[in-house]
DRENPA-3360 file (N, C-alpha, C; in nm, 2 decimals, always signed):
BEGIN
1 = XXXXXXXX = +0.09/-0.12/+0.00/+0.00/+0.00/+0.00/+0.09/+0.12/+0.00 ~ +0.05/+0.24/-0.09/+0.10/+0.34/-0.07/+0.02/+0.48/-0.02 ~ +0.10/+0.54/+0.07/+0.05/+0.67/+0.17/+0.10/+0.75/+0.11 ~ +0.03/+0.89/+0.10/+0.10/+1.04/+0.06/+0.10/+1.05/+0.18 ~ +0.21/+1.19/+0.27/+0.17/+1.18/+0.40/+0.22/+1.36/+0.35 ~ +0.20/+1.44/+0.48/+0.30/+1.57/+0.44/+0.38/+1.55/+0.53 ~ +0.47/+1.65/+0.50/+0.64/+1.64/+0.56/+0.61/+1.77/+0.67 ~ +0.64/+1.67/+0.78/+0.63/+1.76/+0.90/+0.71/+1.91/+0.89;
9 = XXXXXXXX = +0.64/+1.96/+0.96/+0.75/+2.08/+0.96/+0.91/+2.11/+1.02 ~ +1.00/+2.11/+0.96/+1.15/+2.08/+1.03/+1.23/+1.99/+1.02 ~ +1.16/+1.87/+0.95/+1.23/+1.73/+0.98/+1.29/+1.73/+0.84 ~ +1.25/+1.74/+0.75/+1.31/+1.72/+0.61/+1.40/+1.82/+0.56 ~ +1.46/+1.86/+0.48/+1.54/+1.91/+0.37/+1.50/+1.94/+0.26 ~ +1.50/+1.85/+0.23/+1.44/+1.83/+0.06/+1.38/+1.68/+0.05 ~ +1.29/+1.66/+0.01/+1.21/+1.57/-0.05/+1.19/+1.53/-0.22 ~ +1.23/+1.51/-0.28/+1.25/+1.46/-0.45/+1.24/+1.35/-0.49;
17 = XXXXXXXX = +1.19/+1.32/-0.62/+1.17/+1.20/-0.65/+1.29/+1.17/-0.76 ~ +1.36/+1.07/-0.79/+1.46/+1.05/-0.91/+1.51/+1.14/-0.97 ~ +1.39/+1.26/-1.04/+1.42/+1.35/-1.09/+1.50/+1.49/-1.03 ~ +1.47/+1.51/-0.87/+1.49/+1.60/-0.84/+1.35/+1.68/-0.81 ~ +1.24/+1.65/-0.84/+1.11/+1.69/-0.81/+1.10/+1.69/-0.68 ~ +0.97/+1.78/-0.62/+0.94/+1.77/-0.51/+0.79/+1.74/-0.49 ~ +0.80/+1.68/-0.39/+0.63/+1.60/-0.39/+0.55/+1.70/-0.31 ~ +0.40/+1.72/-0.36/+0.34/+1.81/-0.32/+0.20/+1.78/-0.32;
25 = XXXXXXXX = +0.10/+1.81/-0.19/-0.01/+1.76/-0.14/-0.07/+1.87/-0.14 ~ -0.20/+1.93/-0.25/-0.30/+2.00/-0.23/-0.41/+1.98/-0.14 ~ -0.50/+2.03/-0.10/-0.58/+2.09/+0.03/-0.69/+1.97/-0.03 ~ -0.69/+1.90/-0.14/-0.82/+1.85/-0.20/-0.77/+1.71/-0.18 ~ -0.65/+1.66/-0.16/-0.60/+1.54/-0.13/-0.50/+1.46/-0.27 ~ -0.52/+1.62/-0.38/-0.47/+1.52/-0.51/-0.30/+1.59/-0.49 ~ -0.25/+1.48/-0.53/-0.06/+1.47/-0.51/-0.01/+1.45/-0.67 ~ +0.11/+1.55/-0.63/+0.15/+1.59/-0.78/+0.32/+1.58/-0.73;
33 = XXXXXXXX = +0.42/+1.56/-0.84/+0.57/+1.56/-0.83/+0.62/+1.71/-0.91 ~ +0.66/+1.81/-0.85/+0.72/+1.93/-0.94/+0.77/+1.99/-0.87 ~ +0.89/+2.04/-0.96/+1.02/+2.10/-0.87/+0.94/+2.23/-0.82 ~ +0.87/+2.26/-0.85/+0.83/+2.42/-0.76/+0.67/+2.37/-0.72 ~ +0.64/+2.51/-0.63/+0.46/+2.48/-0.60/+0.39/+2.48/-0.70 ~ +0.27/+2.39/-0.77/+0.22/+2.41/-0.87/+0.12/+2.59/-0.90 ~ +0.12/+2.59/-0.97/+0.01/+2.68/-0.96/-0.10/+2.68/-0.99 ~ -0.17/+2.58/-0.98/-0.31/+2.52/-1.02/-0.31/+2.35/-0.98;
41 = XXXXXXXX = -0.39/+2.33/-0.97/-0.45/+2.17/-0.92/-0.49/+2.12/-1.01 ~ -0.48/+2.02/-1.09/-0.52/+1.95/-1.21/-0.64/+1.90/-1.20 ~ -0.65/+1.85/-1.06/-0.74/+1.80/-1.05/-0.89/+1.82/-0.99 ~ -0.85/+1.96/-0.93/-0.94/+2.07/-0.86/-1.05/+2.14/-1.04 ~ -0.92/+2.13/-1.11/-0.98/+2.21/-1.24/-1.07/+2.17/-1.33 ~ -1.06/+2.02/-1.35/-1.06/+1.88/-1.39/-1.24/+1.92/-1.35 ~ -1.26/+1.95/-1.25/-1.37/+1.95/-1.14/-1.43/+2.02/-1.15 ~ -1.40/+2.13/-1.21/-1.47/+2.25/-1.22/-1.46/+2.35/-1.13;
49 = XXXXXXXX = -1.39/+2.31/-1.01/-1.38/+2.38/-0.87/-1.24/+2.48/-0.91 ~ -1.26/+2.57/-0.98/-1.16/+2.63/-1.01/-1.12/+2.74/-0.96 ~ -1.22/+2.81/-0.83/-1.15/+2.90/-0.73/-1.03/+2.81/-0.61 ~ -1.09/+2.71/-0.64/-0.99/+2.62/-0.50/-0.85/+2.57/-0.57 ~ -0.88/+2.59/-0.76/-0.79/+2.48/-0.80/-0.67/+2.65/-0.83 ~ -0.70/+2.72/-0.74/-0.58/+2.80/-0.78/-0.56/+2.89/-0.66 ~ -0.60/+2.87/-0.55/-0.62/+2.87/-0.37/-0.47/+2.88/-0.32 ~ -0.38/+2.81/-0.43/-0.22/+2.79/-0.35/-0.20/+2.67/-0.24;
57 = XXXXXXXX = -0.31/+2.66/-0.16/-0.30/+2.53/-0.06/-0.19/+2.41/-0.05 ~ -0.12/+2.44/-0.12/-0.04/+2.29/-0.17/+0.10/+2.32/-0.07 ~ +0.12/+2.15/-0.01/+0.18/+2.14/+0.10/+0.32/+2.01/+0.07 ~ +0.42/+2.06/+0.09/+0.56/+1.96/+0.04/+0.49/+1.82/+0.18 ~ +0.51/+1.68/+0.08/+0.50/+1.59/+0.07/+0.57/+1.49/+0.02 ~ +0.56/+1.34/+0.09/+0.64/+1.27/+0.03/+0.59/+1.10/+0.07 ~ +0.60/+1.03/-0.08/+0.52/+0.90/-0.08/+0.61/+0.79/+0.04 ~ +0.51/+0.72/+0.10/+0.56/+0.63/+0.16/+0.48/+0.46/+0.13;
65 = XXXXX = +0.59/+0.36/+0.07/+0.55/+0.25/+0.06/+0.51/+0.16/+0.19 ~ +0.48/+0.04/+0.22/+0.42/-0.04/+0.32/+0.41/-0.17/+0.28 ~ +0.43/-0.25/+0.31/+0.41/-0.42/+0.26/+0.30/-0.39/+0.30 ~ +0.18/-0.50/+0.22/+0.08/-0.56/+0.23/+0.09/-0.64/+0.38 ~ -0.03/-0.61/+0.46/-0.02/-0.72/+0.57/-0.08/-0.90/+0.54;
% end
């Protein structure tokens, strides 16, 4: 199973994926990989919710895997 979680405040540095991207958690729960804050929600837009999909909300994050129990 995989978790988005956000990255507490203090404890990280940098968070990146292969590329050097940074993982990032909007206020609506959808997770995106980009070296800067997005400026729009793909998926907020997607939605039609397009005062929220440009709100800024978005919070540095980073995926965490889990074995299956």
């Amino acid at each position: 199973m995989i978790t988005v979680k956000p990255v507490p405040a203090g404890t990280f540095t940098a968070v990146n994926d292969g590329n050097g991207n940074t993982g990032w958690l909007h206020n609506c729960g959808a997770f995106t990989w980009s070296p800067t804050q997005p400026h729009r929600c793909g998926v907020c837009w997607s939605a039609m919710r397009n005062r929220q999909a440009f709100n800024g909300q978005w919070h540095k994050a980073y995926l965490n895997k889990e074995a299956a129990a």
